[in-house]
C-alpha positions as CSV (number, residue, x, y, z in Angstrom):
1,X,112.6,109.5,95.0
2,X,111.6,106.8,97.4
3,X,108.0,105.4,97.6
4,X,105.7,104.2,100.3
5,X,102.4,103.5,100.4
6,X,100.2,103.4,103.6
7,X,97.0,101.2,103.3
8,X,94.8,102.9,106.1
9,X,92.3,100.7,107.6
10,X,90.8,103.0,109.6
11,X,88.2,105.1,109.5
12,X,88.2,108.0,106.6
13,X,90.8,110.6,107.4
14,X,90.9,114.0,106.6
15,X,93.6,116.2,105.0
16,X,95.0,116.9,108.6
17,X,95.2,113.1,109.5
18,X,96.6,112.1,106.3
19,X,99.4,114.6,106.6
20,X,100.4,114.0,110.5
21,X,100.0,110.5,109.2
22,X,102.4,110.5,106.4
23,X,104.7,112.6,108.6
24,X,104.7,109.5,111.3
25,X,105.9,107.3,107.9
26,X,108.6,110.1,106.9
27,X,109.7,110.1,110.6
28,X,109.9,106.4,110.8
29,X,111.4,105.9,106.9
30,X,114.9,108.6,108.7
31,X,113.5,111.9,108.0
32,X,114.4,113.8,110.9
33,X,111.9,116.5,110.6
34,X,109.9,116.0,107.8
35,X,108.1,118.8,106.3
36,X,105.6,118.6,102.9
37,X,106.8,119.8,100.3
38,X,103.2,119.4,97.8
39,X,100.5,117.3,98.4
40,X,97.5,116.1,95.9
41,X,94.1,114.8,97.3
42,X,92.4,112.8,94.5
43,X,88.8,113.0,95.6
44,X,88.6,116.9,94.6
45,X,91.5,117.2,92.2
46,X,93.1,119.7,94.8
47,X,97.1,120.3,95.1
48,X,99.5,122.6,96.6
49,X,101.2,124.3,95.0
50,X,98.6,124.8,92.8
51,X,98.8,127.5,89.7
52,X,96.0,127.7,86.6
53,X,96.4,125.1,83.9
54,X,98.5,122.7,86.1
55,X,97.9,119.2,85.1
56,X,96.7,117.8,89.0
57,X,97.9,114.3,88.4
58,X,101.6,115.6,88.1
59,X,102.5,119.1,88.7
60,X,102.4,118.2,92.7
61,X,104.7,115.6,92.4
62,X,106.8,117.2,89.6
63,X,107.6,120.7,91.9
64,X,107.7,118.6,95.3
65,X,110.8,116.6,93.8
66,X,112.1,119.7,92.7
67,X,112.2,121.6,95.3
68,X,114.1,118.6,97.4
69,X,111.6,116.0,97.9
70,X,112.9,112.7,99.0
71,X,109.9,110.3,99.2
72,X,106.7,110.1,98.6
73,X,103.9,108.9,100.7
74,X,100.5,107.8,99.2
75,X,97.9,107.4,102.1
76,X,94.7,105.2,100.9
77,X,93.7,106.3,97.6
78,X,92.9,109.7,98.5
79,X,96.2,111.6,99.7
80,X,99.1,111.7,98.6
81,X,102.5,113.5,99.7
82,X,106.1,114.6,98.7
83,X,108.1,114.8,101.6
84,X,111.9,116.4,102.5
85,X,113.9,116.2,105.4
86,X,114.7,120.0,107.2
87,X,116.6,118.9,109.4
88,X,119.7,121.2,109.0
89,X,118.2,124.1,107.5
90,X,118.9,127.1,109.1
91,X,116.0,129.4,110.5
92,X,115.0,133.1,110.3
93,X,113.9,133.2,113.9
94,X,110.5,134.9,113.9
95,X,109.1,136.7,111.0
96,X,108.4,140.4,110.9
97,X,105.4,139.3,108.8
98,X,101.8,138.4,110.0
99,X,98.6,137.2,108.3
100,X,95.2,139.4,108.9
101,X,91.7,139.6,108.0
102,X,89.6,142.7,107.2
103,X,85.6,142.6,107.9
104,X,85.2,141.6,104.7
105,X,87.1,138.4,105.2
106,X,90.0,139.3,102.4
107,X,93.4,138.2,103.9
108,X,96.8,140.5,104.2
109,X,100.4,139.7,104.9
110,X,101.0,142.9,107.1
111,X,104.6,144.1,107.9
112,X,104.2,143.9,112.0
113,X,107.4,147.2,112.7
114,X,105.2,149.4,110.3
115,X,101.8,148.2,111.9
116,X,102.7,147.8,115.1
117,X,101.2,144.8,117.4
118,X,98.7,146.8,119.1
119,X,96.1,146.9,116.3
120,X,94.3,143.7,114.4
121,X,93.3,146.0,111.7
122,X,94.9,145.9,108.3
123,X,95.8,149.5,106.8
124,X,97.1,150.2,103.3
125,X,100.3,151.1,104.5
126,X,101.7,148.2,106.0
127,X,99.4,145.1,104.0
128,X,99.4,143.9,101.1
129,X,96.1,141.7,100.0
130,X,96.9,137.7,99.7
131,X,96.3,136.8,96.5
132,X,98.2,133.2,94.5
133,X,101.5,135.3,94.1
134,X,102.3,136.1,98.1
135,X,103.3,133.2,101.2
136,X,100.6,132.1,103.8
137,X,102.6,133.2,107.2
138,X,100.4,130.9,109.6
C-alpha cells in the first residue's frame, strides 16, 4: 500500500476536512473516485470500523488494506486514512432502505416498500433498530 503524508499548515481541521482533504490527495495521487475505506483519528483513539477489543493503532489500517485499500493518507498527526479507488464498481441504483429516528432518538434501517414514503415514523414491522451489527444508509 502506497503512503503519503500531508503536513497541514493550516488552521486545525476537523474530521470532515481531513477527509475531503485526503480525498483531494487520493484524487491527485490517480484515484479516480476515491472512497475511505477506515479511518483512525489519534486524538480520541476513534476508528471505523471499529468493533470491541480492537487494537486502535492497527485494526483500521489492517481491515482498510483488506478490503482493497490502495494508499494511505496521514493528515497532520491527527487523521489518518486508507483509501481505494471505485471507480468501476458497479452500483445498486437507489436503495430500498432508509435510516430513521424514533422520539427517543434510537436509529432504524427501515425497509421503505413495506413502510411506505408517506410516514417518518418507524414501526416494528418494517425497522429494525441500528445497533454495531447493521449498515448506516446515509
Amino acid at each position: 500500500m502506497q503512503n503519503i503524508h500531508v503536513e497541514y499548515q493550516g488552521a486545525p481541521l476537523d474530521f470532515q476536512g481531513a477527509s475531503v482533504l485526503a480525498k483531494k490527495i487520493a484524487f491527485e495521487n490517480e484515484m479516480q473516485q476515491p472512497t475511505i475505506m477506515s479511518w483512525h483519528m489519534h486524538s480520541n483513539n476513534s476508528m471505523a470500523p471499529y468493533y470491541e477489543g480492537a487494537n486502535a493503532d492497527s485494526w483500521w489500517e489492517k481491515y482498510g488494506e483488506g478490503n482493497g485499500g490502495k494508499l494511505e493518507v496521514r493528515v497532520g498527526d491527527e487523521y489518518e486514512f486508507v483509501m481505494m479507488d471505485t471507480n468501476g464498481f458497479e452500483t445498486v441504483g437507489q436503495m430500498p432502505l432508509r435510516n430513521l429516528s424514533d422520539d427517543s432518538g434510537n436509529q432504524y434501517l427501515c425497509y421503505t416498500p413495506i413502510l411506505g414514503r408517506a410516514t417518518n415514523q418507524p414501526n416494528a414491522e418494517a425497522c429494525i433498530v441500528l445497533d454495531g451489527w447493521l449498515a448506516d444508509q446515509y
